[in-house]
C-alpha positions as CSV (number, residue, x, y, z in Angstrom):
1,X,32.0,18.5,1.6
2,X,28.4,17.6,1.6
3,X,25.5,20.5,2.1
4,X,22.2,19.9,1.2
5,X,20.5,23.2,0.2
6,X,16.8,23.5,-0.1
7,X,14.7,25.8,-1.9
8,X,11.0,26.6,-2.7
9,X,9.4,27.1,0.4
10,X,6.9,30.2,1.6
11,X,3.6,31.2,2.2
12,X,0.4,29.8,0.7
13,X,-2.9,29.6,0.8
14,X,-4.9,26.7,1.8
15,X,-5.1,24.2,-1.5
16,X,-2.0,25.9,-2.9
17,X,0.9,24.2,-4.4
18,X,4.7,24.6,-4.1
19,X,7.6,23.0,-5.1
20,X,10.5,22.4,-3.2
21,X,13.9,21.5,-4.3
22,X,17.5,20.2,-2.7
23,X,20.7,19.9,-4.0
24,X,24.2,19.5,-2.9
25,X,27.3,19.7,-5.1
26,X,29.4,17.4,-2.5
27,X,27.4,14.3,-3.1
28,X,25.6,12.3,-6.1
29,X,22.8,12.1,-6.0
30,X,22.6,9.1,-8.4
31,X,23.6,6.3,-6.3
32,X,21.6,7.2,-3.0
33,X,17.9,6.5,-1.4
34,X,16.5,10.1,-0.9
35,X,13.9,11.7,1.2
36,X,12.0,14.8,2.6
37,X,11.3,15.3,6.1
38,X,9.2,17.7,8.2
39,X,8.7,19.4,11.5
40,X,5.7,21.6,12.5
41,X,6.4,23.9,15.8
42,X,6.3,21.8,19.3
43,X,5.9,18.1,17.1
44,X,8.7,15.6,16.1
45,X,10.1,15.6,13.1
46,X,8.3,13.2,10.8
47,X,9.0,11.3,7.2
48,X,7.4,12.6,4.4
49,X,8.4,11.1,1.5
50,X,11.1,8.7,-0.1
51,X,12.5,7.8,-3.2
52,X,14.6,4.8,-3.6
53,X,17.0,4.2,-6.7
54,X,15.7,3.8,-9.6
55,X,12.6,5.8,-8.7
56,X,10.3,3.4,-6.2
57,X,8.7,6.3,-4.4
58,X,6.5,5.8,-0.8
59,X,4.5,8.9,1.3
60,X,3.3,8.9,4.6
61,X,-0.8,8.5,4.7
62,X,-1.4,12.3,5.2
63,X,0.1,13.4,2.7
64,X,-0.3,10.3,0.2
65,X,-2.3,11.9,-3.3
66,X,-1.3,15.5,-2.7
67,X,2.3,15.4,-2.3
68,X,5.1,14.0,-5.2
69,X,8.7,13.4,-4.8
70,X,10.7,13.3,-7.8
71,X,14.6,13.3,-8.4
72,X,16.8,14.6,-11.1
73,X,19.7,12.5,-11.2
74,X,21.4,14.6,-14.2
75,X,20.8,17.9,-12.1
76,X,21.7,15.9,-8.8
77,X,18.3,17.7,-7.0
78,X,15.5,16.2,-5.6
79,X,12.0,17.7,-5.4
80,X,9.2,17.2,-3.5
81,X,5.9,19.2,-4.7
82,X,3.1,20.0,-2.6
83,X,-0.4,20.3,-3.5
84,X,-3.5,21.0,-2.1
85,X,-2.0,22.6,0.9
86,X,-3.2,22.7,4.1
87,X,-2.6,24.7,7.1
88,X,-1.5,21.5,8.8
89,X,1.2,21.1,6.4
90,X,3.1,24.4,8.0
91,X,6.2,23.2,9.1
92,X,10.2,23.5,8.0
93,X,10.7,20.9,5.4
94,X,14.6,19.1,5.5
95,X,16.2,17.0,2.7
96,X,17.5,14.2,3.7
97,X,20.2,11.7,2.8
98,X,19.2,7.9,4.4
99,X,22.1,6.0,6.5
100,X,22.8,3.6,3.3
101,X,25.9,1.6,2.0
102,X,28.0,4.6,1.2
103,X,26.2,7.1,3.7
104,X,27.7,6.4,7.4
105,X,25.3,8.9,9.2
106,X,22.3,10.7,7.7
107,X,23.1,14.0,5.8
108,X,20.5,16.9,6.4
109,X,19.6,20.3,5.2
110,X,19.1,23.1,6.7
111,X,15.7,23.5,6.2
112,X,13.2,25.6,4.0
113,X,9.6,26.9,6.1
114,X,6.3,26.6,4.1
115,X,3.2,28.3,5.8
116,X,-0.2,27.1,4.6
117,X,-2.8,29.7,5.9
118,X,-5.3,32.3,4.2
């Protein structure tokens, strides 16, 4: 059965850096297009970051030069790290598993909260 567990999440200051991390033990992660997701209270969720097989990798503009996702094929996890956080980042971040050949619906976490504020 496929759950998506995320990890690394918290509170930070403003220009902080985390590192978050999903895995799943029902699923290889080898074979699939990958991504992070996030939702801030009372906004929609919105695409943060993907990372296509092998390793082609796009962000959205907000967070493009701060934020890296990365994925460890051997240690089926995928990790997204944050830097230079700021307090509009706060929001739950979700791991996500695209629709693709393979993948009927999308597959989601369950969520890991950062908080950027001093």
């Amino acid at each position: 059965q496929v759950q998506l567990v995320e990890s690394g999440g918290g509170l930070v200051q403003p220009g902080g850096s985390l590192r978050l991390s999903c895995t799943d033990s029902g699923i290889s992660f080898s074979v699939y297009a990958l991504a992070w997701y996030r939702q801030a209270p009372g906004k929609q969720r919105e695409l943060v970051a993907t990372i296509s097989r092998p390793y082609n990798t796009n962000y959205a503009d907000s967070v493009k030069g701060r934020f890296t996702i990365s994925r460890a094929d051997a240690l089926n996890t995928v990790y997204l790290r944050t830097d230079s956080l700021k307090p509009e980042d706060t929001a739950v971040y979700y791991c996500n598993i695209p629709a693709q050949v393979g993948v009927s619906t999308p597959l989601w976490g369950q969520g890991t909260q950062v908080t950027v504020s001093s």
